[in-house]
N, C-alpha and C positions, 0 to 999 in steps of 0.2 A: 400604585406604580408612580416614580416621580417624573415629573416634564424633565423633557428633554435636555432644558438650560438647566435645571438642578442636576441632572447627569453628566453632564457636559462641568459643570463647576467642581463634581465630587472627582472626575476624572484629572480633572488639573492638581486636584489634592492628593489622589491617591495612585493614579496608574504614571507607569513610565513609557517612554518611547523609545526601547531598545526592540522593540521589532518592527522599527519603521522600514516601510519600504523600498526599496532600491527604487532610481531612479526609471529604470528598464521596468519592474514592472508595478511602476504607476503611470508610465508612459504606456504602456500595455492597456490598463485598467481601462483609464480615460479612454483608448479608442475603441475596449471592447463594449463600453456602455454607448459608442454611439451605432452599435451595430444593430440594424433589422433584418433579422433571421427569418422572417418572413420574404424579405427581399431574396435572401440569399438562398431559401429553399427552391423560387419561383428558379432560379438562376440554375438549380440543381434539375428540377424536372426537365427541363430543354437542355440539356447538357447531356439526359437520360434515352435522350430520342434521336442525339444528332451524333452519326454513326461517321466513327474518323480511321479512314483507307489503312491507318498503322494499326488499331485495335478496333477492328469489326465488332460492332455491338453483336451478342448473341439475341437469337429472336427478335431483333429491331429493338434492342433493349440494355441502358447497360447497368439497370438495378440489382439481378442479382450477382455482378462482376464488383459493386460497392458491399453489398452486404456481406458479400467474405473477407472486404479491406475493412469492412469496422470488425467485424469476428476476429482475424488474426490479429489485428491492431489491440483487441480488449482481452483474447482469451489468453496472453501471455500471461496475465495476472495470477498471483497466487498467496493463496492464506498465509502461507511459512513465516515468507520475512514482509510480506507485499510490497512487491517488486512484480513490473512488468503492470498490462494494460497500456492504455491508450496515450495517458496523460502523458504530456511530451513530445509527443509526434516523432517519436524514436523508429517509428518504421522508415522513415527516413533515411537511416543511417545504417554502416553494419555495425554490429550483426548481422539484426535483425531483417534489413532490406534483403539479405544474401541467404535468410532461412529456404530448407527446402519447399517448406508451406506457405512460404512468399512468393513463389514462383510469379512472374509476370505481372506483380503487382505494382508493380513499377509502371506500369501503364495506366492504372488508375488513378495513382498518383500526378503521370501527366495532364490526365484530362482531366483533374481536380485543379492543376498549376493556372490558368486563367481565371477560374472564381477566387482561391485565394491571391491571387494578385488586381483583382479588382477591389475586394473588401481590406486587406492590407492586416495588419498588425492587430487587431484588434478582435480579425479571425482568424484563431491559429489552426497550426496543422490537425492537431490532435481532436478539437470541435468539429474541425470542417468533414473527419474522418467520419466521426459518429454521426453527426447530421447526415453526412450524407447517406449513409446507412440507414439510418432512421425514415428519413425520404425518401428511399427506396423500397421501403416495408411500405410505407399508407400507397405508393404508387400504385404500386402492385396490388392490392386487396387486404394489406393487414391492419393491424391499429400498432399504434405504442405508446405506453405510459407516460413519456414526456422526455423531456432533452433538458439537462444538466448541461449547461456550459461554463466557461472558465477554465478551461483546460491550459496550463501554462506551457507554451512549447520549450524544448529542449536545446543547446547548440551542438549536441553530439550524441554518439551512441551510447555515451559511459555507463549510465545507469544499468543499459541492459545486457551490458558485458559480463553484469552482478549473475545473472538470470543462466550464462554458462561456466561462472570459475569458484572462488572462493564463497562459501568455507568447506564448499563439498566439492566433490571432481563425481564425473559419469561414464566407467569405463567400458560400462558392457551397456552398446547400446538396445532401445526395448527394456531397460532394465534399470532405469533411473529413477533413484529414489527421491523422497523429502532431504534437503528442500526444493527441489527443483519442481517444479508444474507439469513436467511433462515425461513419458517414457523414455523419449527418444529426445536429444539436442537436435536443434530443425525442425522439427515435429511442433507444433501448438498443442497436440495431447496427445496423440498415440498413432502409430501406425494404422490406415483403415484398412489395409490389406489383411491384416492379422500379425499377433506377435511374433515378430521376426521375419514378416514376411508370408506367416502362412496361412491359408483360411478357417481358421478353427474358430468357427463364433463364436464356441462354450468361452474359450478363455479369452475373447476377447472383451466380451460382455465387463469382465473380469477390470482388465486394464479401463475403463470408459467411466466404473464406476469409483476407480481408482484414482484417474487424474480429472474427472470431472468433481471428486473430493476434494482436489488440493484446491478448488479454486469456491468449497464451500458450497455447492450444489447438492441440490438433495434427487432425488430419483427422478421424481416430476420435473422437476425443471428441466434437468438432464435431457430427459428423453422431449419436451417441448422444444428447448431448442437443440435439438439435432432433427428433430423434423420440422422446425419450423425454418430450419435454414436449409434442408434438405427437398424444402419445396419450393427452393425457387430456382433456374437455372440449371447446370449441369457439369460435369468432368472434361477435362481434357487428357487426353489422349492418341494421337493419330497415329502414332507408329511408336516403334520400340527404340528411337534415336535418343531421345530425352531433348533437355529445353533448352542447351546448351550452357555459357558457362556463368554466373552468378556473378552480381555486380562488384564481388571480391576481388574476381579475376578477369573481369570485361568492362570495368565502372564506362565506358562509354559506347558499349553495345549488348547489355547485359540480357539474358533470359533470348538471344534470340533464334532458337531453336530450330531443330536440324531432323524436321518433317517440310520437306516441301518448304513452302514458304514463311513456316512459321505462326502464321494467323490463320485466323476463320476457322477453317476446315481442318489448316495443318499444325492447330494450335497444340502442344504439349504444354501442361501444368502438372497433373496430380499424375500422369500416367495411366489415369482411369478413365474409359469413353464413355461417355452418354449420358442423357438426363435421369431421374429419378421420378419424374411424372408426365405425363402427357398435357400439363397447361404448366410450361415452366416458369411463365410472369404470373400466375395468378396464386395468391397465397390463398390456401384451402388442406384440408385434410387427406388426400389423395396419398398421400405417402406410406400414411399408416393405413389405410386400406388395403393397399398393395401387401402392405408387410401382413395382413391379415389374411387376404384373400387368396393370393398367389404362391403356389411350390417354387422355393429358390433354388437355382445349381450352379453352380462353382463353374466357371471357364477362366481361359488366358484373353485379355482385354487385347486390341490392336497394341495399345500401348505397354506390353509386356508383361503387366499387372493381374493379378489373379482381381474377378471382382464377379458379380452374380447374376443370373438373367433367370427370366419370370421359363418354365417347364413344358408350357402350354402350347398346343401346337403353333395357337394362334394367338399371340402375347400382343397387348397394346404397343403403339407404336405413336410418334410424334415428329413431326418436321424436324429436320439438322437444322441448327442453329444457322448455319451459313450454308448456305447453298442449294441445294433442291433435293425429294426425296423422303424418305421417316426411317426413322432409327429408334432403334428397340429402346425400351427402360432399360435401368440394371438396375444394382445396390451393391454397397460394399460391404467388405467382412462385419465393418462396425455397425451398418446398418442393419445387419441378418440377424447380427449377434443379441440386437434387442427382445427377440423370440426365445433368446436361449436361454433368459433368465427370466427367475421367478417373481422377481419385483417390476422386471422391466415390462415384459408382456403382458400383462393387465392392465397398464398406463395405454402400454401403444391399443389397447382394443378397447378402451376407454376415448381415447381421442380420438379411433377411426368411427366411433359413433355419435360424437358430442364436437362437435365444429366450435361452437360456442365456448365450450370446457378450453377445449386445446389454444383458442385464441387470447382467452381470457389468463391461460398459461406461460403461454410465450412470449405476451406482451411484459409482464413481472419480470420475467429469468432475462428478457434481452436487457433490460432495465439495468437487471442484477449486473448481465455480462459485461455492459456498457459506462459501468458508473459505479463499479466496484471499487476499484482504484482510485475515486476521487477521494475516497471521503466520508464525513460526517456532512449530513444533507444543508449546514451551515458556510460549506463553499460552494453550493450552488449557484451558480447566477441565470435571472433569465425566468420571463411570466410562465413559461411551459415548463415548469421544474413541478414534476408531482409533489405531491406531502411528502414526507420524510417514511421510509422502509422501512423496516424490518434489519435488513442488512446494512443500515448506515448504524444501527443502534442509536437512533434518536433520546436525547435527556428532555426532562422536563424544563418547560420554560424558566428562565432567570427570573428571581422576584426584585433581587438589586435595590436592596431596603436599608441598605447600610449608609446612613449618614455620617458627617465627618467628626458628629460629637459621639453617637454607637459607636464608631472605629478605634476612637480613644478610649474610651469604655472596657473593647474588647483586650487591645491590646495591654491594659493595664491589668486585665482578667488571666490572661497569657503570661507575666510577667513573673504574676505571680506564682502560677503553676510550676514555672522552671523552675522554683525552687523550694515550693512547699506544698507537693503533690504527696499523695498519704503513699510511705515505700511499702507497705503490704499489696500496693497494687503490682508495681515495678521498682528493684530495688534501683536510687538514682547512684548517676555518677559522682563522685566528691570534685572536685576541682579546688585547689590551693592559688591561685595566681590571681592579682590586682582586687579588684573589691569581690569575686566573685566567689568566696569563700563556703566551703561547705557544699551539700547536695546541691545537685543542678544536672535538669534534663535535656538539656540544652542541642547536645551531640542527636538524642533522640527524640526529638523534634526535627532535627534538619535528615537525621535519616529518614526520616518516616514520610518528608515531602518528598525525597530522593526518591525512595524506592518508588514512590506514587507517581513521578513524574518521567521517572526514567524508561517506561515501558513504552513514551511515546514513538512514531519510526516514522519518518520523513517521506516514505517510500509512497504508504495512502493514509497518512494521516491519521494513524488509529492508535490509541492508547493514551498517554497523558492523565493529571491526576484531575481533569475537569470530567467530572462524574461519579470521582474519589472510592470506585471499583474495588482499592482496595480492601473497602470493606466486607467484598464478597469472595467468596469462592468463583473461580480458581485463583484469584490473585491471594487471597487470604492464607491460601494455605502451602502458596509456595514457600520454600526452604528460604531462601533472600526475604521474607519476609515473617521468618520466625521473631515474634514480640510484637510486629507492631499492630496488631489486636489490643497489646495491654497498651501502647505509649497511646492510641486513641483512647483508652480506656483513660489516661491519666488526663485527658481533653474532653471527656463528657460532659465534665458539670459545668464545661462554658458552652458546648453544643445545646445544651438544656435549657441553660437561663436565657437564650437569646432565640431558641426554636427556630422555625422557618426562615427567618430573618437572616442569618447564618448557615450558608451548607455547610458539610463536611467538609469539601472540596473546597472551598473559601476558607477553614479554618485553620486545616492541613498546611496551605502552603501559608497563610498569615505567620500562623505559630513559629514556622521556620524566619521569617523574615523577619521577624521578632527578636526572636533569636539572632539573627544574624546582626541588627542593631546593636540590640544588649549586649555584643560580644566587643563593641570598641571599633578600633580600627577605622574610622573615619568611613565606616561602609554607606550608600543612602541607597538601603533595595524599596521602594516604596511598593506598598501593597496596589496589586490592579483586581478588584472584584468582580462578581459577577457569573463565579462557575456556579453549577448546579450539581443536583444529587444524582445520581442513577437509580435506578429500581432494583435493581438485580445486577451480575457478574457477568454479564451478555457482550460477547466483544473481547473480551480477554482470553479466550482460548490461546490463540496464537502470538500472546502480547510480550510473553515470558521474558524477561531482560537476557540478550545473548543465546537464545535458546539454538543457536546453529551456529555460534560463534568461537566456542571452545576457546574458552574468556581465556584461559591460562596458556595463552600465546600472542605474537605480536599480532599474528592473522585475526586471530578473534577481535582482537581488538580495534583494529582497524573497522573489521567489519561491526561493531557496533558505534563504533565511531561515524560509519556513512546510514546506520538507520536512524539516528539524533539529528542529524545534520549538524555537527560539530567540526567547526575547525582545528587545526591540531593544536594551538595554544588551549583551544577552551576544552579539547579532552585531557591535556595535560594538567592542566590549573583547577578541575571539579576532580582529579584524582585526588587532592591535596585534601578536599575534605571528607572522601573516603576512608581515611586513613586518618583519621582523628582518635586520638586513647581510646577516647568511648566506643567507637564503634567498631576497632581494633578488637578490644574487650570483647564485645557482642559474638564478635564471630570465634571464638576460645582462643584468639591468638596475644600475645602477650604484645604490650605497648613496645615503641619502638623512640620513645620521646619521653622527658620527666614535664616536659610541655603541655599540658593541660587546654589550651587554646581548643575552640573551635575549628578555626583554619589558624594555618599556621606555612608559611613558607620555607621552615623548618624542616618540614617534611623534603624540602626537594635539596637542604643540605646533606641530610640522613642518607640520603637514596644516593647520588651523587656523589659524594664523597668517601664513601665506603665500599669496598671488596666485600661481593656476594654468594655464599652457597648452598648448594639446595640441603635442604635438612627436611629430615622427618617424611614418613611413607605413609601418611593420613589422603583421606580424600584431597583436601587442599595442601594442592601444593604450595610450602612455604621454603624462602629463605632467611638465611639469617649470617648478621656478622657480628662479632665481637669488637665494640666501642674501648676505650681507654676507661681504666679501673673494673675490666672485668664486666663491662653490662652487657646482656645480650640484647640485641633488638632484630628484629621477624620483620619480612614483607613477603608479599605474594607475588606469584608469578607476572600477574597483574601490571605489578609495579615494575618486574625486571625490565617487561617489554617497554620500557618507555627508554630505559636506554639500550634497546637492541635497534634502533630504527636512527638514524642518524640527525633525522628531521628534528624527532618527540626530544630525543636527546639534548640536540641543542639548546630546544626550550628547556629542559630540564636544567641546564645548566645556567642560563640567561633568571632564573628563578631563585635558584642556590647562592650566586653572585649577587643577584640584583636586590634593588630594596624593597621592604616591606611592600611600600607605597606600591610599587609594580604588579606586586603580584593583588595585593587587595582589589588594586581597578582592575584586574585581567578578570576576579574571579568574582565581581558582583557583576560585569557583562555576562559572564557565560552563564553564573547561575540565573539570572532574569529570564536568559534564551528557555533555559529547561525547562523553568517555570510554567512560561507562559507561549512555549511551542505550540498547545493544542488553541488557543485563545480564537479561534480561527471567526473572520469575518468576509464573507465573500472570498472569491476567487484566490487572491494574494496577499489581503487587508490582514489585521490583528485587531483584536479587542484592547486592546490596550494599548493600540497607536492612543495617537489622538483620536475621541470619538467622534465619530459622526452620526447620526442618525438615521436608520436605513433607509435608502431609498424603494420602490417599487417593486425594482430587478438586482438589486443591489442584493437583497438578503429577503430571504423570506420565509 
């Protein structure tokens, strides 16, 4: 491994600083490393005891009234596009503030508002959410795996506007598909009453294991936490008025409901009354006991709600939360429903015997629910951050061997392949223009970092070509990635000579950057090293490029536009190299340019300048116009949308007009972003800023 100043000097050589930091969050950073979470826990336990006249603690307690603000805060998440979770501190805002499963959580939020403004900026909403959640598990009698912090807060609801609109709509509600996370819009996962309201457990079992899939849970988990969060605290419900009206339409007296007085006693949230155990602060296995021991039967709740009470003449009973007296158990639809299935009721009578099992259970899955959304366990911050999951898909360590005489080495290894790689492997492209005469791989090479890079999604951080996945299934055998099996193939005998020393992932996008030099045009992409291999195809289920975006519209586009994090110039200007002869070619469509270039701004007088029609009834939809002397030239829908939008358009035009120079600087920033999107270090950092050397809490 090399010291630190020999990293530090190869970095000045070879990485750039186009993902450096915004000022906002390194003014962030700085204040979150001077935070003790120790401090701020103590500050959370007495905040958990000291009971305020506007929201009466239940049981002299208001832990498990935080454990359902990290739940709803984290269970918005979802596999599809990942979108939603904690990160952001978007429960803040609406939507989401005004969901029906939010109800009254606006309150938790208040009596969180004085710790976060004593710790200031450096603890956001989104941490302060989970921690305190967290801190409300060990209070009570549970354990948890550890706390992930650097949560980056949000300034608005936008992100999770994603989470009810575009690229799918949900009309029939109970009935919402992928990609959404949930049954129901409002809902965090499904109605607990039953589907549509009614108590049929069989098919509720149904929907639980449905939408507790979208968000990548497997059976156990599932059922740990819904009993591990269903052990703590209880339902609201007093009457059939409801909670009144939602901070959409009340922003300054929102949720304050139309029982009585609204709190304590006459509090409405879920519409469902009562606890679900007889010790509601103390986290233990009781829940599934009950669900084992006890006959359920269907009634109407005070709060108008169908939900279920124990048969028995003489059913346990537990003090009301507020005020004097004991009040029966219940359970809801979703909680009966656990019995009614065949995978699920073996787990639940697994855990009502094994305390140790179930704990050992729910501390993983809250982990899972908690820190799903962040990431790869390399934006972690913070001494209480477990080892790296399962579900982060952790890489093997970087060996970072590449000196600045190997990189010369490599690159002249590179050089040479663009143009005298054996064509029985892959037949190459020809190219005619400037010295670059004859065969040349050139085009495939920069596709093949594309497609590698383009899977990453801004949303939690997953995909990107650091782990270089494409060489596995399922990314390998996506359609978008017909050949590029052979064009690594045309790349082996430099992965070979240089072994360990060289990942994939390092070579892949080198090769392109290579490429992108050799190609002229005054471009300087300097190589940033350091990705690693992956073991396996793990992580790429849901990576798909555009896989809910219905690319051949301006919708879709957009919407892959905000999983990249791409501004509109830099989705307009990495079109430009999509659309290169060669890789035009690749997909059976005929060139649209006698322009042979790599990139070329050419493309955006093509596009631009010419009257477009749809042609041809093949899967891809293409257009095409008729140039002077008769040439056809083909684009894709892809391409139309860029002037269907008035914004993409005008870039489009500012491209066509403008010079060379313009478009070359626009498109060696954006390409650098793609690159090196996943590069991630800490909280907001990049691997390819400038380097630092980890600190303690910094990375680990």
């Amino acid at each position: 491994m090399s010291s630190p100043l020999t990293r530090t000097l190869l970095c000045v050589l070879l990485c750039v600083s186009a993902m450096a930091l915004t000022p906002e969050q390194d003014e962030y950073f700085q204040a979150l490393e001077k935070i003790n979470f120790d401090d701020v826990r103590a500050d959370i336990k007495t905040m958990f005891v000291t009971s305020q006249s506007y929201w009466p603690a239940d049981y002299g307690h208001y832990g498990p009234f935080f454990i359902r603000l990290a739940w709803h805060c984290s269970g918005s998440y979802r596999t599809s596009d990942g979108r939603g979770g904690c990160g952001g501190g978007r429960q803040r805002f609406d939507p989401e503030r005004s969901w029906q499963d939010n109800t009254n959580l606006n309150q938790a939020r208040k009596l969180l508002r004085p710790i976060k403004e004593k710790y200031g900026l450096g603890l956001s909403w989104g941490d302060l959410f989970i921690l305190t959640g967290d801190t409300a598990i060990e209070d009570l009698g549970g354990e948890v795996l550890g706390f992930c912090a650097g949560r980056y807060d949000d300034v608005d609801g936008k992100q999770s506007e994603a989470l009810l609109g575009p690229p799918a709509t949900c009309d029939t509600p109970g009935d919402c598909k992928l990609p959404f996370g949930t049954t129901t819009i409002g809902l965090i996962y499904l109605n607990p009453e039953g589907p549509e309201g009614k108590p049929i457990p069989e098919e509720s079992c149904k929907q639980i294991r449905d939408t507790f899939g979208r968000m990548s849970m497997n059976d156990t988990e599932t059922v740990a936490l819904i009993g591990g969060g269903h052990s703590f605290g209880k339902t609201h419900g007093a009457c059939a008025d409801a909670p009144g009206p939602s901070p959409k339409y009340d922003p300054q007296n929102p949720w304050a409901g139309k029982c009585g007085t609204g709190v304590g006693v006459d509090a409405w949230t879920s519409g469902f009354e009562g606890p679900w155990t007889t010790k509601p602060t103390v986290f233990d296995n009781e829940y599934f006991q009950s669900l084992v021991k006890y006959v359920w039967e269907v009634e109407k709740g005070p709060g108008g709600h169908y939900q279920w009470h124990i048969g028995n003449s003489s059913p346990p009973t537990t003090p009301y939360a507020n005020g004097t007296g004991q009040q029966d158990l219940m359970m809801l639809t979703s909680d009966v429903s656990l019995m009614y299935d065949a995978n699920y009721k073996p787990i639940v009578e697994q855990f009502a015997g094994d305390m140790k099992g179930f704990s050992h259970a729910f501390k993983h899955a809250w982990y899972k629910l908690t820190t799903r959304d962040v990431g790869p366990h390399t934006k972690c911050f913070g001494k209480d951050t477990p080892p790296p999951q399962p579900f982060q898909y952790p890489l093997p360590p970087s060996t970072n061997n590449i000196n600045a005489t190997l990189t010369t080495a490599i690159r002249n290894d590179i050089l040479f392949r663009l143009r005298y790689a054996n064509p029985s492997v892959l037949e190459p492209d020809y190219v005619t223009s400037g010295d670059r005469q004859g065969p040349y791989y050139g085009a495939m090479f920069m596709k093949l970092a594309l497609q590698c890079s383009n899977t990453f999604r801004v949303t939690d951080s997953q995909g990107g070509c650091n782990g270089a996945r494409i060489r596995f299934s399922p990314q390998a055998d996506w359609t978008e990635n017909t050949n590029m099996d052979k064009v690594m193939n045309i790349l082996e005998p430099i992965k070979k000579k240089y072994g360990s020393r060289l990942t994939w992932a390092d070579l892949i996008i080198f090769a392109a950057q290579v490429t992108l030099i050799d190609a002229g045009h005054n471009l300087h992409v300097d190589f940033c090293q350091g990705r690693t291999d992956a073991l396996d195809g793990s992580g790429s289920e849901n990576l798909k490029p555009r896989q809910f975006a219905f690319n051949e519209s301006l919708a879709g586009l957009r919407y892959s536009q905000g999983l990249l994090d791409m501004s509109d110039e830099e989705t307009v200007v990495l079109q430009a190299m999509q659309r290169s002869s060669a890789l035009l070619n690749d997909t059976g469509l005929r060139s649209w340019t006698d322009d042979s270039s790599l990139i070329s701004k050419e493309y955006f007088r093509v596009l631009f300048f010419n009257d477009w029609k749809e042609y041809g009834t093949g899967k891809t939809k293409q257009y095409k116009t008729v140039q002077q002397h008769g040439k056809e030239i083909f684009m894709l829908a892809s391409d139309i949308a860029l002037l269907e939008d008035p914004s993409l358009k005008k870039i489009v035009q500012g491209f066509a007009l403008g010079s060379s120079e313009k478009f070359y600087t626009a498109f060696e920033k954006a390409w650098v972003k793609l690159v090196q999107s996943d590069r991630f270090f800490g909280p907001v950092d990049n691997y390819c800023r400038t380097y630092r050397p980890p600190t303690p809490q910094r990375h680990l």
